[in-house]
Short mmCIF file of the C-alpha atoms (twelve columns), coordinates in Angstrom:
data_MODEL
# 
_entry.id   MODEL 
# 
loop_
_atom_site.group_PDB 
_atom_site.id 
_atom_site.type_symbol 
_atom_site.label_atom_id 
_atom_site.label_alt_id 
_atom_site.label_comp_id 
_atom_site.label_asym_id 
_atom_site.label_seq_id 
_atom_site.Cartn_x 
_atom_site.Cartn_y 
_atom_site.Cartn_z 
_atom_site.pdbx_PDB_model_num 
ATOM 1   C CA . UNK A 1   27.770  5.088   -33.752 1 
ATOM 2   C CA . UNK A 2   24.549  3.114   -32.624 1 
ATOM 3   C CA . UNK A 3   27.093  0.000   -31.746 1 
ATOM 4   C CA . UNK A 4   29.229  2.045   -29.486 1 
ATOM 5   C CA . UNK A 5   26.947  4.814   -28.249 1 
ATOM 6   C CA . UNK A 6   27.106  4.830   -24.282 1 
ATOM 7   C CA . UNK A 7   23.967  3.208   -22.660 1 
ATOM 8   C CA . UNK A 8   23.451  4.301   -19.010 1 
ATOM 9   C CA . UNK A 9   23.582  0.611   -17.033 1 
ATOM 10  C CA . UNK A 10  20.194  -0.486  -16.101 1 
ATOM 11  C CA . UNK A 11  21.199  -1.169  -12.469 1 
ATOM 12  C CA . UNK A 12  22.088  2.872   -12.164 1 
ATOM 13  C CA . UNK A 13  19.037  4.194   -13.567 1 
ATOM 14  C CA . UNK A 14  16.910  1.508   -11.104 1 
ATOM 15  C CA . UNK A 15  19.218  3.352   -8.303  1 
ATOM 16  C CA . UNK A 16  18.812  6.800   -9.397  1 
ATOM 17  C CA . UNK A 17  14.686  6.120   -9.775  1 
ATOM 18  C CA . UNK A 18  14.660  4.739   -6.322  1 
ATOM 19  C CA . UNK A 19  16.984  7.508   -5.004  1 
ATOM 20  C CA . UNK A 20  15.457  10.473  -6.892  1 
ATOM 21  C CA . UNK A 21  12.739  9.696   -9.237  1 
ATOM 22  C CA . UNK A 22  10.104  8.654   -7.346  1 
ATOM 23  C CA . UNK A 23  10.311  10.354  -4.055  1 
ATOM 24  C CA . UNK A 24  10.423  13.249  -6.193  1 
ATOM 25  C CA . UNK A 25  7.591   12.766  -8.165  1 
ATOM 26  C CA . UNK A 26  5.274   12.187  -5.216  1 
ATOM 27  C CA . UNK A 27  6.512   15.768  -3.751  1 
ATOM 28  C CA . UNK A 28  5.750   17.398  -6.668  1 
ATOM 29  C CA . UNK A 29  2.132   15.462  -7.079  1 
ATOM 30  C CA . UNK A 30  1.580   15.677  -3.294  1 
ATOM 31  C CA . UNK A 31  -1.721  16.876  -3.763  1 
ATOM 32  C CA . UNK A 32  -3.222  13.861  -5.517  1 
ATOM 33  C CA . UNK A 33  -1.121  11.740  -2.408  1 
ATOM 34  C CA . UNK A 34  -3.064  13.979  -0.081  1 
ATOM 35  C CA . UNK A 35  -6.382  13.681  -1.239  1 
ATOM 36  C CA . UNK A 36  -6.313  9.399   -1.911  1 
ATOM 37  C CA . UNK A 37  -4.554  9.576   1.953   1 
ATOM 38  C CA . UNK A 38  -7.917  11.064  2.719   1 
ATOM 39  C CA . UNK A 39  -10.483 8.770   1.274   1 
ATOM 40  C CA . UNK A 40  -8.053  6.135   2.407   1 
ATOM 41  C CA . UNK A 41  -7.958  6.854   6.227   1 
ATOM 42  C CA . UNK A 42  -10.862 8.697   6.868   1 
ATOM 43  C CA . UNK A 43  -13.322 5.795   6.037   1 
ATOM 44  C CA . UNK A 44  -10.620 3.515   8.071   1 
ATOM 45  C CA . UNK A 45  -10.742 5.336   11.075  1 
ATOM 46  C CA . UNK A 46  -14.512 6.124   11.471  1 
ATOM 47  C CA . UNK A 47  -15.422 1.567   10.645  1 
ATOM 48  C CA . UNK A 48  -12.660 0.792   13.284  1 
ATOM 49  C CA . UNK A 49  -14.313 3.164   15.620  1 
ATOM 50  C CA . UNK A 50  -17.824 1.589   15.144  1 
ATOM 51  C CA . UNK A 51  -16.556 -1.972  14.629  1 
ATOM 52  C CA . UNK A 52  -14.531 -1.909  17.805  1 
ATOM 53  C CA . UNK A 53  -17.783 0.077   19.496  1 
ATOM 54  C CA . UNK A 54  -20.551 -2.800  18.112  1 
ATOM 55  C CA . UNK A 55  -18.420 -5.646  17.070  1 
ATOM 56  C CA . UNK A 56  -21.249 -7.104  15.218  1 
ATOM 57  C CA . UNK A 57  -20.676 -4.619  12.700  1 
ATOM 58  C CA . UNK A 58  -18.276 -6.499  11.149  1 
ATOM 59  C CA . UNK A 59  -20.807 -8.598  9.744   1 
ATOM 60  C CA . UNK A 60  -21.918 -5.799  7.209   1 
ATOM 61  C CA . UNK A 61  -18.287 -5.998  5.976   1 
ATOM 62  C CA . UNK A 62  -17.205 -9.764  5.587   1 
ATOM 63  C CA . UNK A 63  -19.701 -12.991 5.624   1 
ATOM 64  C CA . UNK A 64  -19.449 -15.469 8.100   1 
ATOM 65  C CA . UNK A 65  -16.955 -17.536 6.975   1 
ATOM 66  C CA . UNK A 66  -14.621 -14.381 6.100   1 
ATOM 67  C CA . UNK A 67  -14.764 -13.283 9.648   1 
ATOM 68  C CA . UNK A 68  -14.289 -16.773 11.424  1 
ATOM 69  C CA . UNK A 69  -11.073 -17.025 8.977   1 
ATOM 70  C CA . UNK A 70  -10.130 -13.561 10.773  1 
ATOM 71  C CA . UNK A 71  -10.712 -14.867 13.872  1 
ATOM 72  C CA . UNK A 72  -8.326  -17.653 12.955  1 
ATOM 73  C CA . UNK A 73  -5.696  -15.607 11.794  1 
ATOM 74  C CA . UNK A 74  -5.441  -13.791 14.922  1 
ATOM 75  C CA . UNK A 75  -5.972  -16.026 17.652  1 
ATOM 76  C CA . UNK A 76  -3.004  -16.059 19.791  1 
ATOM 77  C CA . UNK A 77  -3.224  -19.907 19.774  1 
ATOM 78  C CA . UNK A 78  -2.302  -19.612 16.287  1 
ATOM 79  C CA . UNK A 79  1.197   -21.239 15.144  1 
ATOM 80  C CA . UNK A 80  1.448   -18.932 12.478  1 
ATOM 81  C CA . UNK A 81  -0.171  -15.563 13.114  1 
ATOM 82  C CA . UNK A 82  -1.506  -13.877 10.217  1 
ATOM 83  C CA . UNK A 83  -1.852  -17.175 8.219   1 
ATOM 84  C CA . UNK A 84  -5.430  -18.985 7.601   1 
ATOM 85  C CA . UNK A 85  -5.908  -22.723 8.998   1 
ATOM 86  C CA . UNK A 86  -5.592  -23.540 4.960   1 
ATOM 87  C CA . UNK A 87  -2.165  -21.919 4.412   1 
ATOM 88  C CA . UNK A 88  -0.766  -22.571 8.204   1 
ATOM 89  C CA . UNK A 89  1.725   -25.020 6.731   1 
ATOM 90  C CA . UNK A 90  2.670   -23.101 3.787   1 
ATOM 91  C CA . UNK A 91  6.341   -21.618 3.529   1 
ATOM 92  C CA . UNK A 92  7.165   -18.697 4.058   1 
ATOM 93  C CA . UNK A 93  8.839   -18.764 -0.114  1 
ATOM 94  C CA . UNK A 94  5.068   -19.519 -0.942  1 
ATOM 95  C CA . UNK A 95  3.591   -16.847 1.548   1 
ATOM 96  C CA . UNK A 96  6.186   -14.843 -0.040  1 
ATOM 97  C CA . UNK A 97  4.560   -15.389 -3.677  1 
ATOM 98  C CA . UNK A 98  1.110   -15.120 -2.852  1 
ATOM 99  C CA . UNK A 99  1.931   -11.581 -0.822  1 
ATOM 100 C CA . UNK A 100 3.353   -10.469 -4.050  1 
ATOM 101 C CA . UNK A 101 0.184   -11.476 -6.180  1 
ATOM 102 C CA . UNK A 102 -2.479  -9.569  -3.863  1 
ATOM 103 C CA . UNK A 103 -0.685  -6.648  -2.926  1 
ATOM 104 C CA . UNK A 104 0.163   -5.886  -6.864  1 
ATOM 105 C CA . UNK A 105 -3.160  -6.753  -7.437  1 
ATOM 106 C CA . UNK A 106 -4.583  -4.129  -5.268  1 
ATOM 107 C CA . UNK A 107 -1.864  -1.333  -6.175  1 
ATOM 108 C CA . UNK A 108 -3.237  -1.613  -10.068 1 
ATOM 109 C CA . UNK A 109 -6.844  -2.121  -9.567  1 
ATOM 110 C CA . UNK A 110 -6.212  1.324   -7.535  1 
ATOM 111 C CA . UNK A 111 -4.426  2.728   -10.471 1 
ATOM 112 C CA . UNK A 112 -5.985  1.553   -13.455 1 
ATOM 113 C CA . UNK A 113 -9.534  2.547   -11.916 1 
ATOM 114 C CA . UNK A 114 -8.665  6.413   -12.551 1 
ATOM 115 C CA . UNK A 115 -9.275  5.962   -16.417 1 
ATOM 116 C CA . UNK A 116 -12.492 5.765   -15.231 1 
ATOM 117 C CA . UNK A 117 -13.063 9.450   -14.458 1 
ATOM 118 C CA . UNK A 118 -11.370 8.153   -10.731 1 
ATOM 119 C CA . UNK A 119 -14.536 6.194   -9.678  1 
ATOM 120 C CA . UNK A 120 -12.792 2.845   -10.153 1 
ATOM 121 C CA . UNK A 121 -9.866  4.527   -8.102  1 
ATOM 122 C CA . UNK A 122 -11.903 5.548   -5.017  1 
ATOM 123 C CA . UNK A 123 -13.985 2.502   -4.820  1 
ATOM 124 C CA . UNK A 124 -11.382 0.924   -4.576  1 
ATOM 125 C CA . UNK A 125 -9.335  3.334   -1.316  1 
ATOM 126 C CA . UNK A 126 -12.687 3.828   0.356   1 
ATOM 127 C CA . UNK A 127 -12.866 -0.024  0.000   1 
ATOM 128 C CA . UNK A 128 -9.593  -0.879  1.187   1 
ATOM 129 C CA . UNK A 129 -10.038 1.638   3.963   1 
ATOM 130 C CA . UNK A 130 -13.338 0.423   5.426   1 
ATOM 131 C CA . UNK A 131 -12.055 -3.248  4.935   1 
ATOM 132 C CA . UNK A 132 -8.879  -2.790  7.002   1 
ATOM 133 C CA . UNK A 133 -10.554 -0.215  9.090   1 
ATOM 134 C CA . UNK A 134 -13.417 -2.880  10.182  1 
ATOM 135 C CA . UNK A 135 -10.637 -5.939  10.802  1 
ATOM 136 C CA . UNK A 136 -8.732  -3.589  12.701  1 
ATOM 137 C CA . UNK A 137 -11.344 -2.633  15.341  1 
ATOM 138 C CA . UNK A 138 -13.181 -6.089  15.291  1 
ATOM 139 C CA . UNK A 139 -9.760  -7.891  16.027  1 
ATOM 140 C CA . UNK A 140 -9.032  -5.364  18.925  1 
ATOM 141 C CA . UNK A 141 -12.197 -5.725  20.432  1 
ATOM 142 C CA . UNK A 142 -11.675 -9.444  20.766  1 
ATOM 143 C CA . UNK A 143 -8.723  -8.837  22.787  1 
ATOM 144 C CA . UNK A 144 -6.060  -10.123 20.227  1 
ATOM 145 C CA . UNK A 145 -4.290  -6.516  20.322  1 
ATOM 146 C CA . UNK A 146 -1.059  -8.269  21.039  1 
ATOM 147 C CA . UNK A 147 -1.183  -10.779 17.882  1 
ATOM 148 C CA . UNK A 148 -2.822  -8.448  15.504  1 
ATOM 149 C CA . UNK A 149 -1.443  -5.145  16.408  1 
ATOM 150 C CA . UNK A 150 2.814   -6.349  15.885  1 
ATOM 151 C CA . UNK A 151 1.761   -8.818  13.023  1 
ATOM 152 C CA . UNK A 152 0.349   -5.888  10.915  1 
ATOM 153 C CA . UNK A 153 2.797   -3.109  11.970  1 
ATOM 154 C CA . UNK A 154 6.254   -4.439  10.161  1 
ATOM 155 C CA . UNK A 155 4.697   -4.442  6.872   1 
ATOM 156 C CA . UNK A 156 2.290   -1.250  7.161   1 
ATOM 157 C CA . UNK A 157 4.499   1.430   6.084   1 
ATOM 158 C CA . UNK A 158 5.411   0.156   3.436   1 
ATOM 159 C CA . UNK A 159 1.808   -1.386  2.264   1 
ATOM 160 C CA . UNK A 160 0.101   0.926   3.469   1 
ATOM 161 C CA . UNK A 161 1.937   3.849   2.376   1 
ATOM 162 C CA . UNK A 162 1.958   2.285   -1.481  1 
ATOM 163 C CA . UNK A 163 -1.625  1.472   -1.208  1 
ATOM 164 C CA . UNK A 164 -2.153  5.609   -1.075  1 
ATOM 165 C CA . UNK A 165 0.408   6.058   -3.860  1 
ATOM 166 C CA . UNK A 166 -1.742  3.624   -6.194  1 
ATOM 167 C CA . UNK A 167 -4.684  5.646   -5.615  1 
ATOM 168 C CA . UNK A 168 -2.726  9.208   -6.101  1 
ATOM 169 C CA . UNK A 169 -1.353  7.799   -9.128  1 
ATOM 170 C CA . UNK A 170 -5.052  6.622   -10.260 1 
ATOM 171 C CA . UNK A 171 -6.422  10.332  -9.276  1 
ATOM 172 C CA . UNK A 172 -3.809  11.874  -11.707 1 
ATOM 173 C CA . UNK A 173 -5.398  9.952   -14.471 1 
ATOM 174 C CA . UNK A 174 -8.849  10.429  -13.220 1 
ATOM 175 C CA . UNK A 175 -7.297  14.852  -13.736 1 
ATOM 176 C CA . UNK A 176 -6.136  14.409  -17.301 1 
ATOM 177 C CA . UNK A 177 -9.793  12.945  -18.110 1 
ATOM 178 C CA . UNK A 178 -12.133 15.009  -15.942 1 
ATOM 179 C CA . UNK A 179 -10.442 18.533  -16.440 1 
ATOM 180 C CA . UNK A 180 -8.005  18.281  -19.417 1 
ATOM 181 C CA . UNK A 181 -7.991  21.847  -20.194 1 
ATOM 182 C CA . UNK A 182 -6.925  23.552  -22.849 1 
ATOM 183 C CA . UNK A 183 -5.461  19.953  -23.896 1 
ATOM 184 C CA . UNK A 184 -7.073  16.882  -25.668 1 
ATOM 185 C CA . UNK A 185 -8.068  14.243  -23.059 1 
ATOM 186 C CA . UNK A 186 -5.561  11.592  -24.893 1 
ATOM 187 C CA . UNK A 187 -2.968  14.871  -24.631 1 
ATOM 188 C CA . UNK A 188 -3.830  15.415  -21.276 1 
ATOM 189 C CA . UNK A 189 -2.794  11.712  -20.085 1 
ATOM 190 C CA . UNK A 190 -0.084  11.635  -21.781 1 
ATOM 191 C CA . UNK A 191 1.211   14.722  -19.763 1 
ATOM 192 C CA . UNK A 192 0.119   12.911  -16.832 1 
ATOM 193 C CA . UNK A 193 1.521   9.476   -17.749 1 
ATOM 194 C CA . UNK A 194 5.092   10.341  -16.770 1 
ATOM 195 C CA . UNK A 195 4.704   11.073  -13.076 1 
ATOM 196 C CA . UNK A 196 1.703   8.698   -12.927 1 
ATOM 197 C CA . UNK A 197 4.165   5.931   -13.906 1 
ATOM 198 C CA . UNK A 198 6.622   6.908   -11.546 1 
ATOM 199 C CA . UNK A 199 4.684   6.612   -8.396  1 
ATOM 200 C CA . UNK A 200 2.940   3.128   -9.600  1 
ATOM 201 C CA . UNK A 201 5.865   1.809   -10.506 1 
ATOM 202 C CA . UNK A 202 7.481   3.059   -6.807  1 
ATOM 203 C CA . UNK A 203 4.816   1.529   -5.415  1 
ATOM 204 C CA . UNK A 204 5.066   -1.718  -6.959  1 
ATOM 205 C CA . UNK A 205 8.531   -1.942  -5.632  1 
ATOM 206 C CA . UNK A 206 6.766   -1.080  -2.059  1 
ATOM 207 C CA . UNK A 207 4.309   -4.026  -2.120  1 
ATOM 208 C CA . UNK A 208 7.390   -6.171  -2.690  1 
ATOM 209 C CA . UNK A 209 8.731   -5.045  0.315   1 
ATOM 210 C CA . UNK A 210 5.684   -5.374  1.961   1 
ATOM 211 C CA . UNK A 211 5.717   -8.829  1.304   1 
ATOM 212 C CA . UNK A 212 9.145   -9.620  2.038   1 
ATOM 213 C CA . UNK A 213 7.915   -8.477  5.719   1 
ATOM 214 C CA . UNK A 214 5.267   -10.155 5.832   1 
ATOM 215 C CA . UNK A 215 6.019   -13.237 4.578   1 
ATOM 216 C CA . UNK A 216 9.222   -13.600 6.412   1 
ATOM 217 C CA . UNK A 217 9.231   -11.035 9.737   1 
ATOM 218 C CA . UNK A 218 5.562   -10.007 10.680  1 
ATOM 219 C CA . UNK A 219 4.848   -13.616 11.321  1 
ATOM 220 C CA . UNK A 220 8.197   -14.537 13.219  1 
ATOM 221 C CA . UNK A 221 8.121   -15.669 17.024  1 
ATOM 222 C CA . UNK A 222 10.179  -12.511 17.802  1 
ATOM 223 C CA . UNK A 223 9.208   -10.766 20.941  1 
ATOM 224 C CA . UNK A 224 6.603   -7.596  20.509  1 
ATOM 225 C CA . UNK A 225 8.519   -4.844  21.662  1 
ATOM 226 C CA . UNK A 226 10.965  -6.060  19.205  1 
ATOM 227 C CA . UNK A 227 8.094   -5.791  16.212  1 
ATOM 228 C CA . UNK A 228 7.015   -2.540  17.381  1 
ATOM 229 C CA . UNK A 229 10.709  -0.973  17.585  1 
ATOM 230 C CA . UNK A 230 11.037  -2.359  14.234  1 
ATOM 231 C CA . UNK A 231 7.806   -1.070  12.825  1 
ATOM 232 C CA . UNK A 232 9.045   2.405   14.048  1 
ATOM 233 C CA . UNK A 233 12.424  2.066   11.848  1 
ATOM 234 C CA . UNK A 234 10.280  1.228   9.053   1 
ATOM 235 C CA . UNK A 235 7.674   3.950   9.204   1 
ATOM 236 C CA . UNK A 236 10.769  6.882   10.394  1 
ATOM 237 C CA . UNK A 237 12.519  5.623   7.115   1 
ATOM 238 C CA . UNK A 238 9.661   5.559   4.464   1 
ATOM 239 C CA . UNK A 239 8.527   9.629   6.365   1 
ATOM 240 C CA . UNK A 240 12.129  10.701  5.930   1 
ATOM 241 C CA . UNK A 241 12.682  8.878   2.324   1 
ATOM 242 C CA . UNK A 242 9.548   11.161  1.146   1 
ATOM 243 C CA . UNK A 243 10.996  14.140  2.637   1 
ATOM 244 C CA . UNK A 244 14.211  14.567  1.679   1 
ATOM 245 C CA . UNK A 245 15.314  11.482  -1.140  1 
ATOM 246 C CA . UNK A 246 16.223  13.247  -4.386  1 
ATOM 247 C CA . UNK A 247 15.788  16.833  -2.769  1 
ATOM 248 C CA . UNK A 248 17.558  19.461  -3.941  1 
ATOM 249 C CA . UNK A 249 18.966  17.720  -7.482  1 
ATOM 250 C CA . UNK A 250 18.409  19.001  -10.774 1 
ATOM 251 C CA . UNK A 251 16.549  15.933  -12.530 1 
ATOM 252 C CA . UNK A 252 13.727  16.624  -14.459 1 
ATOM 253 C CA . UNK A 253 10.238  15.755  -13.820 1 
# 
């Protein structure tokens, strides 16, 4: 019986995850999306505003050298937008790679941190926030809008949408061992687990894509208009995946 019992293919249950599983999971823990969307942007918006206002500002963010390598990136004299002097010649196979590596890196440092009653978790979103936030309005004030601005918007919905999925993920574990209930706190994460697992997982997949993008569009030669019509595909899909993928179907939680 164990020989010739029916396994489901791996390739349909990746499919039926990425069609229902996880889109359904983050509807039904919107809450914890909602509130790490919220220490995400909040912070992003407010050190944009001031960097772009006092572009010194900048400096209480990222050393010297950090911001000249910035500067670098975005310089429309730049071969390779996006791209320090240091990896300027490197493929885009090996851009690919190291896209992977940090983007992962951040998604689980977001997660993992909510074991730590959430602390690690919202360090690390108000961190990210205030970090992109700063870059954002520093680079804009310098007047490289039309490098920085199409460069970063291919990739962003999916990077920055799995960024806030890390953290929501992170915040359900940071639930289970805060306020456990009538549950044990080992109990209570193990409840959690399930869902939590889901959306990290989802957003693993997301960083990859995010560094497909990156590695191989945001940084093309194509014209800007073209970026920006693209970037508008990418964040109408990801909004509309959310919304509807998986409604209405019976699978459990």
């Amino acid at each position: 019986k164990h020989i010739y019992k029916y396994h489901s293919p791996i390739l349909s249950k990746v499919i039926e995850f990425i069609a229902i599983g996880f889109p359904k999971a983050l509807r039904q823990n919107f809450i914890y999306f909602g509130i790490a969307f919220s220490v995400f942007l909040l912070p992003a918006l407010l050190t944009g505003y001031f960097c772009y206002q006092k572009h010194e500002l900048i400096y209480t963010i990222l050393d010297d050298g950090k911001v000249a390598q910035i500067e670098y990136m975005y310089d429309p004299s730049n071969r390779k937008i996006g791209r320090i002097e240091s990896r300027g010649s490197d493929t885009n196979v090996a851009m690919f790679g190291f896209y992977i590596k940090n983007n992962i890196g951040i998604g689980f440092r977001t997660f993992a941190g909510g074991i730590l009653a959430g602390i690690g978790t919202i360090f690390f979103l108000l961190y990210n926030g205030i970090l992109l936030g700063g870059i954002s309005g520093y680079v804009t004030r310098l007047g490289f809008s039309e490098t920085f601005w199409p460069f970063v918007s291919g990739h962003g919905a999916f990077e920055l949408t799995a960024i806030v999925i890390s953290g929501a993920s992170g915040l359900m574990l940071a639930h289970a061992v805060i306020a456990p209930g009538n549950r044990k706190r080992i109990q209570a994460l193990k409840h959690m687990a399930p869902d939590a697992l889901k959306l990290i997982t989802g957003a693993g997949l997301m960083f990859f894509i995010a560094a497909f993008i990156e590695a191989f569009w945001s940084s093309s030669s194509a014209a800007v208009f073209v970026k920006y019509i693209i970037a508008a595909v990418f964040w109408v899909f990801v909004i509309m995946y959310f919304l509807f993928a998986g409604a209405g179907t019976g699978v459990k939680r």
